[in-house]
Each structure stands twice: as structure tokens, then as C-alpha cells.
C-alpha positions in Angstrom: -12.9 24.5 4.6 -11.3 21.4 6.6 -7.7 20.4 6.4 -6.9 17.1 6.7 -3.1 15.8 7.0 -1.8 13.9 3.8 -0.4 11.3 5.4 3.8 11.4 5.6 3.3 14.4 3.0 2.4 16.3 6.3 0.8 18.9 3.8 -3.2 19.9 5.7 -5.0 19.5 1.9 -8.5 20.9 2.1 -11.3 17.7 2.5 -11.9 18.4 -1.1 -9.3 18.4 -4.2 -9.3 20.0 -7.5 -9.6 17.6 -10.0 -8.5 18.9 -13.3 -10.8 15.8 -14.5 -13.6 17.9 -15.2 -10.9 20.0 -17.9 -11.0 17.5 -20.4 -13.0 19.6 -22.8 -13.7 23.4 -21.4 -12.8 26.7 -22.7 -9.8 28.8 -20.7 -12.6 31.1 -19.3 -14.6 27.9 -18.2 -11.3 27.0 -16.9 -10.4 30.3 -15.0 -13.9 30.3 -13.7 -13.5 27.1 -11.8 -10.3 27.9 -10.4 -11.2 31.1 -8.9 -14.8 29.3 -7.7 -12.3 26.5 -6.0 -9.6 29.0 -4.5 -12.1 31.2 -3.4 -13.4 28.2 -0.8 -10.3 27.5 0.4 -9.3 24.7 -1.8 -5.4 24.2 -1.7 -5.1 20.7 -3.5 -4.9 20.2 -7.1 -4.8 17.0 -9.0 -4.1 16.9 -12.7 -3.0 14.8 -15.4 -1.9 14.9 -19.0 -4.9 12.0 -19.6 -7.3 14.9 -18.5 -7.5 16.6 -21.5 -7.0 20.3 -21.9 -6.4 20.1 -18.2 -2.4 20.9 -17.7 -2.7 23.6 -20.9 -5.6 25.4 -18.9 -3.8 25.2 -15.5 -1.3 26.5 -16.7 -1.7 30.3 -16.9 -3.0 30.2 -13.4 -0.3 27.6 -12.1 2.5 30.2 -13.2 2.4 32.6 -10.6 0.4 30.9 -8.1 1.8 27.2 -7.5 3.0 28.5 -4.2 -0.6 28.7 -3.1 -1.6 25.4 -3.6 -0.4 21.8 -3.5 0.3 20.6 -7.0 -0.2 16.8 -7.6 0.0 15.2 -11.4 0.5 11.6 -12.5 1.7 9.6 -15.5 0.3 6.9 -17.3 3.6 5.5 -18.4 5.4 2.4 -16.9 8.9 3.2 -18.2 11.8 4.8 -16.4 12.5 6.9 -20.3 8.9 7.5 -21.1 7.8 8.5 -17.6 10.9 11.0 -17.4 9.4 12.5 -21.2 6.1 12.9 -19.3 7.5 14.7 -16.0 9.3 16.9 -18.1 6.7 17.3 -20.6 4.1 17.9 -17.7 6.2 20.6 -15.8 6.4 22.8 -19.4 2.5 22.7 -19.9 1.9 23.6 -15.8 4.8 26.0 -15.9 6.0 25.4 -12.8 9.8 23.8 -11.6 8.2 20.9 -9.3 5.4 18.9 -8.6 4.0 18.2 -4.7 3.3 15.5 -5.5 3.9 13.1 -8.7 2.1 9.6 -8.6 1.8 6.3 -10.7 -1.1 6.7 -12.5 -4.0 3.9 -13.0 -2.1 1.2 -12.0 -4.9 -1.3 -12.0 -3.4 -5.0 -11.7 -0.6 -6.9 -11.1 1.5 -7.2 -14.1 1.1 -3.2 -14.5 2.8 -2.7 -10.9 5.1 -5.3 -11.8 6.3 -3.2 -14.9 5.9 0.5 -13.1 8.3 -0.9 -10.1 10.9 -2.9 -12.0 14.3 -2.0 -12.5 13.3 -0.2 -15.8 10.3 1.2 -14.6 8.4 4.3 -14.5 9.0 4.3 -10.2 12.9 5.1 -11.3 11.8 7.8 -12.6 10.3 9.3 -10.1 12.8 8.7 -7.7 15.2 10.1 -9.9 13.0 13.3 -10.3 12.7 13.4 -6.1 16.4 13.1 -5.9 16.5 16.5 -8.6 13.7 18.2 -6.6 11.4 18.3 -9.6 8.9 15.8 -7.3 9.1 16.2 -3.3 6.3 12.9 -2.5 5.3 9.9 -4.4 2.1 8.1 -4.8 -0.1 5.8 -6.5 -3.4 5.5 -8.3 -5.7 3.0 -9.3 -9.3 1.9 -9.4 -8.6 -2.5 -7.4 -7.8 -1.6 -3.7 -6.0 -4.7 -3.5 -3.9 -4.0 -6.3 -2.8 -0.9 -4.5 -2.4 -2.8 -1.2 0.3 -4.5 -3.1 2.3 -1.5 -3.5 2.0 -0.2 -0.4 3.9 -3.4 0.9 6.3 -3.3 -2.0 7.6 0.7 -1.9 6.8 3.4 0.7 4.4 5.6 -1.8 3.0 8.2 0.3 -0.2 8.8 -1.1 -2.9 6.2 -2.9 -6.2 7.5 -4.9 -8.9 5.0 -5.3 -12.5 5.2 -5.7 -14.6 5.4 -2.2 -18.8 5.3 -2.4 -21.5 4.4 -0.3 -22.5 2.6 -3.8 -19.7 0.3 -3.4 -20.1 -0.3 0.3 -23.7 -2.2 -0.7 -21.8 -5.2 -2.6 -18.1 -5.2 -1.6 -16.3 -7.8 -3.4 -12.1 -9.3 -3.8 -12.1 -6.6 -6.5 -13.4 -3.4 -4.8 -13.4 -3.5 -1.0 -11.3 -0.7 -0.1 -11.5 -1.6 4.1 -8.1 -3.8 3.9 -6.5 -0.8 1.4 -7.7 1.8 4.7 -6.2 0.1 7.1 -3.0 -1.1 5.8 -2.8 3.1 4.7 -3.1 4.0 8.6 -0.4 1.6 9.5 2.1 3.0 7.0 0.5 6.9 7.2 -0.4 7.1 4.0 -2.5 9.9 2.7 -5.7 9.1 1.3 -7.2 10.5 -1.6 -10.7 8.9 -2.6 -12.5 9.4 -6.2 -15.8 8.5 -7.3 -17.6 9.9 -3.9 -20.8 11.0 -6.3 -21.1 7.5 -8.3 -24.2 6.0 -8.7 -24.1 3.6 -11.7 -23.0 2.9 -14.6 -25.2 5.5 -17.3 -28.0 3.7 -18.6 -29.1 4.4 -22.9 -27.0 7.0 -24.2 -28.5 10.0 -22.7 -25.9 11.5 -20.6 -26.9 14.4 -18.7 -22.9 14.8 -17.0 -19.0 14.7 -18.4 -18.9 12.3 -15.6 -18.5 8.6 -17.3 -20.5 7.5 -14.6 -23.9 8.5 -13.5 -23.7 10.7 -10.5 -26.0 11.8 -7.5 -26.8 15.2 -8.6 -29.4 16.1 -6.0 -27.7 18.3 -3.1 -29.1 16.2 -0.4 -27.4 13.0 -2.5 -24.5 14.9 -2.7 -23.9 15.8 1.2 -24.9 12.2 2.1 -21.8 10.9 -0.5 -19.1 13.8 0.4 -20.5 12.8 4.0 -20.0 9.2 3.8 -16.5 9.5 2.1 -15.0 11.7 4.6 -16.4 9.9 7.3 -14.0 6.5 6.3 -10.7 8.2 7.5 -10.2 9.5 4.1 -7.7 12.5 3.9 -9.1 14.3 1.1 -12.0 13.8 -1.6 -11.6 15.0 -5.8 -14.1 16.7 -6.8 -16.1 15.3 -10.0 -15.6 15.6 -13.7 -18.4 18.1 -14.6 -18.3 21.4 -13.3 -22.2 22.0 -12.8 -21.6 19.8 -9.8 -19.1 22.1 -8.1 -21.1 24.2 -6.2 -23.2 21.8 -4.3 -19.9 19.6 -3.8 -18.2 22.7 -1.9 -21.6 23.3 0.0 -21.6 19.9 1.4 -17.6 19.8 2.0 -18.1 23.0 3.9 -20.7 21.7 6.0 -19.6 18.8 6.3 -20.4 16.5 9.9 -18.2 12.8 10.6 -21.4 10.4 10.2 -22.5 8.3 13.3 -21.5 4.4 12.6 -25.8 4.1 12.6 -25.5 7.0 9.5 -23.3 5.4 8.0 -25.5 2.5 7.8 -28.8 4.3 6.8 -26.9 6.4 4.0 -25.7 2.5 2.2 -29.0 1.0 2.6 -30.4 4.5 0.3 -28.6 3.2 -2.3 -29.2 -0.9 -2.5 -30.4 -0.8 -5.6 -27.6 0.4 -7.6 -24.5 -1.7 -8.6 -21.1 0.3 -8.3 -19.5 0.7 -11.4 -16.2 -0.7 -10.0 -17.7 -4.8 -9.5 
């Protein structure tokens, strides 16, 4: 599978990343299944979080004796310097491992939040304090409003940012979603980019959910290519892979066969998917 380089990290992550999303709710052998599936393609970059569930506790075993295989990324939802160090901590026991890759802010969504994460109290001290102990060797940041996120880039040198990345949203950008200013300003500062939400649709629609995803995805393997297509063709380092396992296997076929999209693909992929309304607006 591709590398790509994550930014100042100068770690080659494979185009797509584990996301220990889809562990919210699976057994250990649905679990160890997955792995092995990933690893087996070539996948080097995980992504987990204690919001995700069972997914630290089902990581784990695996992460144990084979951190030094892979590039292990995790986040925190806390904007406190004492809380944020409780979760670090917290989070290396359940992954049993001595460090993180990477450790980032986690869902940091408007201004007041950043504000709190990167005051003098904040959750940021900590994980400077935990790159100073070698628990964390990069920072980054995470959020679903590009601009908010263009923010921090200005206001501390983070050297990773996760935010959702769609043909879906490319039909109706908007102050709140347009990630184009967020890509740029990333370039400038070298920034490695990790983009979510490549499958999104819309919103579900009734209560029939046929996905763990929280948003309807494209779940036909032509869809699929065209999204992990469009994605990687926007500069983007490295794309997570969704929160339901059943989509896996078509999301490593089209990462592995993946082609950069002509400006006039580009195009003709967006006006596919006109009639849907991204689910960030």
C-alpha cells in the first residue's frame, strides 16, 4: 500500500489508517480479525481513542508486543492540564505500551473549546509535558469546523490535524465546513493530514441503520473507490478507515488501487453526489 509523509512527523503512514472507531462494540476475536485483515495490507497507522469504546481494551493484547510495527496515534477528549494527564496515563495502561506516536486534542470543535485546551491550564500542557517525558513524540489536533482548526494551526505548531474530507461536502461548502483554506494553510506549516468521513453520504434517514457508521455511507465498491479516490486526491496524507468493519475490505481494495484523480474527475465524481447534503453543514 502507499506511504504518504505525515507532515513534520516524517513518519510514511500507509494512505489508509486504522481507525479503532469501528471497536466501539465488537468482540476480541472480531477485534483480532480486523487487525490481522489491516496489518496483513500493509497498514502501519493506527488511530484510537478512549471515546471509541472497547477500542484501547481490544488493542491492547495486540499493541503489547507489536507497537514497534505500527504508528500509534490516540487522543483525549479533556481540556485540562490534570484531567488530560489522567487520560494519557490511563490510555497508555489499556494499550500497554510506554509511548504514543502520536497524541492529539481530540474534537476540538469551536472557539471557546481551543481557547480552554491551549490555556495556561489546559489539556495542550499536558501534552507537552508528556513530549518533554517521552510518553508522546508528536502533537496534533482533531475536530469536525476546518476553520476552527485553522485557528490552531496559527496559535501552536500541532503537527497533525484530522477533519472530515468528502466529495459530499465539496457540493455545498460553506464558513463552517470548507476544508480548502484548512489544506493550504497545512502545506505551508507541513502539517500532516489525516481526513475522516471519506465514505459519508448523509445524514441516515428513519431509523433503519444498515452500518455502526452514525452517518450513512457509500457502501457500493465503485462508491467507495470514487470517495477513497477523491480524498486522497486533495493532498491529504492519510485517510481513517470507517466505523463498521463490513466496509474494510472494499476500503483496502480501492486504497490499494488507488489512482490521483484528474482536476476533470474530480469534478465529475462531486456532481454524482448533488443530491445529498453533508452531514457536516
Amino acid at each position: 500500500m502507499e506511504t504518504r509523509r505525515l507532515g513534520r512527523t516524517g513518519h510514511m503512514s500507509t494512505i489508509l489508517t486504522f481507525g479503532a472507531a469501528a471497536f466501539y462494540k465488537v468482540s476480541q476475536s472480531e477485534a483480532d480479525f480486523a487487525i490481522q485483515l489491516a496489518v496483513s495490507h500493509g497498514v502501519n497507522h493506527f488511530d484510537v481513542s478512549p471515546a471509541y469504546g472497547e477500542g484501547e481494551t481490544r488493542l491492547g493484547p495486540w499493541m503489547e508486543t507489536n507497537h514497534n510495527k505500527i504508528f500509534l496515534a490516540c487522543k483525549t477528549l479533556q481540556r485540562t492540564k490534570k484531567t488530560a494527564w489522567e487520560g494519557i496515563k490511563a490510555s497508555l495502561e489499556k494499550l500497554r505500551v510506554d509511548h504514543f506516536d502520536l497524541f492529539q486534542l481530540h474534537a476540538v470543535n469551536d472557539i471557546e473549546t481551543l481557547n480552554l485546551a491551549l490555556s495556561e491550564t489546559g489539556a495542550l500542557e499536558a501534552l507537552q509535558e508528556a513530549k518533554q517525558q517521552k510518553l508522546v513524540h508528536h502533537i496534533g489536533i482533531t475536530g469536525h469546523r476546518p476553520f476552527v482548526l485553522c485557528d490552531a494551526l496559527n496559535r501552536f505548531d500541532f503537527e497533525t490535524v484530522l477533519f472530515p474530507l468528502n466529495r459530499v461536502i465539496a457540493t455545498r461548502f460553506n464558513d463552517m465546513n470548507d476544508y480548502r483554506p484548512l489544506l493550504e494553510i497545512s502545506a505551508k506549516k507541513d502539517v500532516g493530514t489525516i481526513a475522516i468521513k471519506a465514505l459519508a453520504k448523509r445524514p441516515w434517514e428513519g431509523n433503519m441503520h444498515m452500518f455502526k457508521t452514525w452517518y450513512e455511507p457509500f457502501d457500493n465498491p465503485t462508491d467507495i473507490e470514487k470517495c477513497v479516490d477523491f480524498t486522497l486526491s486533495q493532498g491529504i496524507t492519510t485517510i481513517a478507515m470507517a466505523g463498521d468493519l463490513s466496509l474494510w475490505p472494499d476500503i483496502i481494495k480501492a486504497a490499494e488501487k488507488h489512482e490521483p484523480m484528474s482536476k476533470e474527475q474530480q469534478i465529475e465524481a462531486i456532481n454524482e453526489v448533488r443530491q445529498y447534503h453533508p452531514i457536516f453543514q
